[in-house]
N, C-alpha and C positions, 0 to 999 in steps of 0.2 A: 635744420641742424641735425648733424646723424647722434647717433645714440652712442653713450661711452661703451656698448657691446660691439656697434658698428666698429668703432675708431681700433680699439685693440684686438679685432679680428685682422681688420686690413691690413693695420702696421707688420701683420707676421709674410705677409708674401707684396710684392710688387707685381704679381699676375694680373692683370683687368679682370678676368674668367674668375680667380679666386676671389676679390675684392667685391666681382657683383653677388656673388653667393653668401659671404660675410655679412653684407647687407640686407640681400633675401632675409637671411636665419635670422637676423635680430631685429625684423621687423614683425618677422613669425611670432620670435619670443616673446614681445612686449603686444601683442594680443591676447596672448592668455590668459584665463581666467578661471579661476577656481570656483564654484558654483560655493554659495555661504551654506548650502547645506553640507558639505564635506568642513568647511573654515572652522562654520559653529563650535560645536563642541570643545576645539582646540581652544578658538578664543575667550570660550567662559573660564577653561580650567590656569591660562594666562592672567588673566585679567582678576583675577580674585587670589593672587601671587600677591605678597607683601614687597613691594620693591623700592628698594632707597633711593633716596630721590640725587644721592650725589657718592662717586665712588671712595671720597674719604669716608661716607659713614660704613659704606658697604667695606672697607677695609680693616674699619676698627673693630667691625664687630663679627668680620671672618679672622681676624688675628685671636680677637677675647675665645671666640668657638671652635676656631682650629680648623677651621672648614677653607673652600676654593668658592671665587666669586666668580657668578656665572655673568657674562656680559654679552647684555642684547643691542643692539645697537642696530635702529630700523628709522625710516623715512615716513612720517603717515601715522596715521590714527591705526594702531592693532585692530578695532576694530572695523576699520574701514577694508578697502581694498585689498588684499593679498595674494 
């Protein structure tokens, strides 16, 4: 199954030449890996973040504060994989 990187690279040209290189690069992509020694740090200072568990409270209590609601919205364990 190609990768939703794969799908909307191709869709931009109808070249075979550009389609096979679209495919190349997002197969490149999704081998990357960030070493946890670089992640670490990010993820303790994440992760010990008070974060609501549903965007109506995160609403009521950015209106009560007067503040902006920041919205993460990811796949996976934060601290797993990234």
């Amino acid at each position: 199954m190609p990768s939703p990187v794969t799908l909307t690279l191709e869709s931009i040209s109808a070249d075979p030449e550009e389609k096979a290189r679209a495919r190349k690069e997002a197969r490149e992509f999704f081998k990357l890996k960030v070493p946890v020694r670089v992640t670490a740090p990010a993820m303790r200072k994440v992760t010990k973040l008070r974060w609501h568990k549903t965007l109506a409270k995160a609403s009521i209590r950015a209106r009560a504060e007067k503040k902006a609601i920041l919205w993460i919205q990811a796949l996976g364990d934060l601290k797993g994989f990234t």
